[in-house]
C-alpha positions in Angstrom: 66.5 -7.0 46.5 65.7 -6.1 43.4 67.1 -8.3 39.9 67.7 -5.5 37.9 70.6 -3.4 38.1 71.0 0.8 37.5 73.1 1.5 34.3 75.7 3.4 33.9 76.6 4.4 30.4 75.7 2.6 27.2 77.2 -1.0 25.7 76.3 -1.7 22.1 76.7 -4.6 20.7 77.5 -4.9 16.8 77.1 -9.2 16.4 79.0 -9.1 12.8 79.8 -12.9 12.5 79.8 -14.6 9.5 80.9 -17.7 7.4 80.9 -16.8 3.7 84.4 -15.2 2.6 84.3 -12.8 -0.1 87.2 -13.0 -2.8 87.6 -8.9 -3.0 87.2 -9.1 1.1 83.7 -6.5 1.0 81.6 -6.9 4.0 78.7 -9.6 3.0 75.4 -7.1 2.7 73.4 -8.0 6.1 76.8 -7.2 8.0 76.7 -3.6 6.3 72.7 -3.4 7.3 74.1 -4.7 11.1 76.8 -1.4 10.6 74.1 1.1 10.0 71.6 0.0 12.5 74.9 0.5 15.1 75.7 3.9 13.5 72.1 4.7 14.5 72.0 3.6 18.0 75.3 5.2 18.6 73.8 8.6 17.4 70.2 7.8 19.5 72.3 7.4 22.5 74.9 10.5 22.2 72.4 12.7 21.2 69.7 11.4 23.8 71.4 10.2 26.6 72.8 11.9 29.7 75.6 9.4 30.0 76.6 9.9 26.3 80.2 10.1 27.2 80.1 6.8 28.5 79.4 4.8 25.0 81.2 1.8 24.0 81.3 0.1 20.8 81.9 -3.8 20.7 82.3 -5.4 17.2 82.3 -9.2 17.5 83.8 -10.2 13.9 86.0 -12.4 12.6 89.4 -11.5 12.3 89.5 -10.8 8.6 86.7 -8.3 8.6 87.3 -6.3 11.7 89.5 -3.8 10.1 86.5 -2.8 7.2 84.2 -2.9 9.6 85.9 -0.3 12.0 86.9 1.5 8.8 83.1 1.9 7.9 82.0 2.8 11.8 85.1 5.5 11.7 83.9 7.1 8.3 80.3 7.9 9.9 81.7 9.8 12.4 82.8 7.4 15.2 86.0 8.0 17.3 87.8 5.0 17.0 88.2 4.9 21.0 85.1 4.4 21.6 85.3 0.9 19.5 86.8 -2.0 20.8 86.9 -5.5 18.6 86.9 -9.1 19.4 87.4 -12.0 17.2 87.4 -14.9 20.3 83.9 -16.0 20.6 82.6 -18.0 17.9 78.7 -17.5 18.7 76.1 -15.8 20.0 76.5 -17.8 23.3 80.1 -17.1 23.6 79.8 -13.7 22.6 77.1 -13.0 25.5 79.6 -14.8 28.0 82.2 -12.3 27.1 80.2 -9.5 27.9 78.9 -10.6 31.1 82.1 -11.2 32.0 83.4 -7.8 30.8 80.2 -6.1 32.9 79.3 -8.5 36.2 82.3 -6.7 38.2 80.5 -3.4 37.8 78.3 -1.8 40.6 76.8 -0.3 37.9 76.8 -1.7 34.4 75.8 -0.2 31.0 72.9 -0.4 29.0 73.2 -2.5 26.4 72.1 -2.8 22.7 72.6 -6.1 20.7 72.6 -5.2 17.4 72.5 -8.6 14.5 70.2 -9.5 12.1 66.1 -9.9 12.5 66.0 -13.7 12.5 68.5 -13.8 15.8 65.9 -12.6 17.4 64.9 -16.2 18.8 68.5 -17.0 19.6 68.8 -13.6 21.5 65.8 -14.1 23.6 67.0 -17.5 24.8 70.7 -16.2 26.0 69.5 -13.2 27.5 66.9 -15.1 29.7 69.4 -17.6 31.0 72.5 -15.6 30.7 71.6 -12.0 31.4 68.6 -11.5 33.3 68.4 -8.7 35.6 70.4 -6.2 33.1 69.1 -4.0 31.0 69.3 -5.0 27.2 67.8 -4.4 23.8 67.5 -6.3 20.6 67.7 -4.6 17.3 67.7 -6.4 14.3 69.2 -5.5 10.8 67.5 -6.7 7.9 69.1 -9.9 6.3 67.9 -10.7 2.6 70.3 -13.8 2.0 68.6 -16.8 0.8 67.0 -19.0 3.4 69.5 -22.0 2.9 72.4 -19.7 3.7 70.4 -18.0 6.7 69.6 -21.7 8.2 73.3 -22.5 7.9 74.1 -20.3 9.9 71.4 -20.6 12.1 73.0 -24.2 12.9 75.8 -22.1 14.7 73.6 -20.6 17.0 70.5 -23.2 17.9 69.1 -21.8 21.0 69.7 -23.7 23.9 67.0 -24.3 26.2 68.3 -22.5 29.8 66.4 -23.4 33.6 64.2 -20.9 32.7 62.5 -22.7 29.7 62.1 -25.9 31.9 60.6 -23.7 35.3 58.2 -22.5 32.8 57.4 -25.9 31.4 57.0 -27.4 34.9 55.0 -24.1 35.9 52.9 -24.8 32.9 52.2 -28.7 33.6 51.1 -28.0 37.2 48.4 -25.6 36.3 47.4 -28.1 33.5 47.0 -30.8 36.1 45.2 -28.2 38.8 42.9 -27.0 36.1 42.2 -30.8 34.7 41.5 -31.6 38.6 39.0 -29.1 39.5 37.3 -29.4 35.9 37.0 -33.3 36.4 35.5 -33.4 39.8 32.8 -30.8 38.3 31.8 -32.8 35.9 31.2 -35.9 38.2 28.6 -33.4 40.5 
C-alpha cells in the first residue's frame, strides 16, 4: 500500500509565532510578509483548484496578535469562516502535532501549505520527514529581513530534532561506506 494519501481540499498553514512585543501592538514586519504569502496561496488555490470550496485557514499566533492578523486576512478578501486560530502550540513541532492530529482521522486529508519565513525551511524539512510523511505538503517561505541575532533567537525555539529518519539514513550511509571501502581494499591487494 501506498504511503501517500489522496487530498481532499486544501490546509494552509499561516506559522505567525513570535517573541518580540510591539508597544503600539503592529504585527512585527516578517509576520506581515508571512500574511501576504498566505493571501496568495489562498487565491492560487480558490482560483486553481477544483476543491476550492474546501480551503481552510489556520493561523498559529500568539494570543495577542491573532485578532490583527485575522483583521489583515479579512481586509484582503477572506471570509472569516474559512480561518480558524490557535494560540496552544509554542513551536513548529507542536504546531505540526496539532495538525496531524486535526487531519490523521480523515480518509482523505487536505493538501497542505506551511506558510513561515525562508530560514524555517531547515526546521520544516526535519518535522515533515518524521512527523508527516506520506501527506502531501508544501513549504513556502516569507521573506524575513530582521537582523541575524534576532533571527538565531528564535531559531533556538525551533532546533530541528533529528527524527528515525536522519539516523536510517546515517546507518544506510555508513554501510555503503564500509561495502565500498571493502571491495576497493581487496582491489588494491590484487
Amino acid at each position: 500500500m501506498s504511503d501517500h494519501h489522496f487530498t481532499d481540499g486544501n490546509l494552509i498553514i499561516l506559522y505567525a509565532m513570535h517573541r518580540r512585543k510591539n508597544a503600539n501592538s503592529e504585527l512585527p514586519d516578517y509576520i506581515k510578509e508571512r500574511i501576504k504569502a498566505c493571501i496568495g496561496i489562498f487565491k492560487i488555490a480558490i482560483q486553481s483548484k477544483p476543491d476550492k470550496h474546501k480551503t481552510m485557514i489556520v493561523v498559529f499566533s500568539n494570543g495577542e496578535t491573532v485578532d490583527n492578523i485575522r483583521t489583515e486576512l479579512i481586509k484582503a478578501g477572506i471570509d472569516h469562516t474559512t480561518i480558524t486560530v490557535d494560540s496552544i502550540p509554542k513551536n513548529i513541532a507542536q504546531t505540526f502535532d496539532h495538525i496531524l492530529n486535526i487531519i490523521k482521522t480523515r480518509s482523505n486529508p487536505p493538501y497542505m501549505y506551511f506558510i513561515g519565513s525562508v530560514w524555517q525551511r531547515d526546521i520544516y524539512d526535519s518535522m515533515v520527514s518524521s512527523k508527516l510523511k506520506g501527506y502531501m505538503i508544501q513549504f513556502e517561505g516569507a521573506p524575513d529581513n530582521r537582523p541575524i541575532d534576532e533571527v538565531d533567537e528564535d531559531k533556538k525555539i525551533d532546533i530541528p530534532r533529528k527524527g528515525m529518519v536522519f539516523y536510517k539514513k546515517k546507518v544506510k550511509d555508513k554501510a555503503i561506506d564500509m561495502l565500498l571501502n571493502h571491495m576497493f581494499h581487496e582491489n588494491d591487494k590484487g
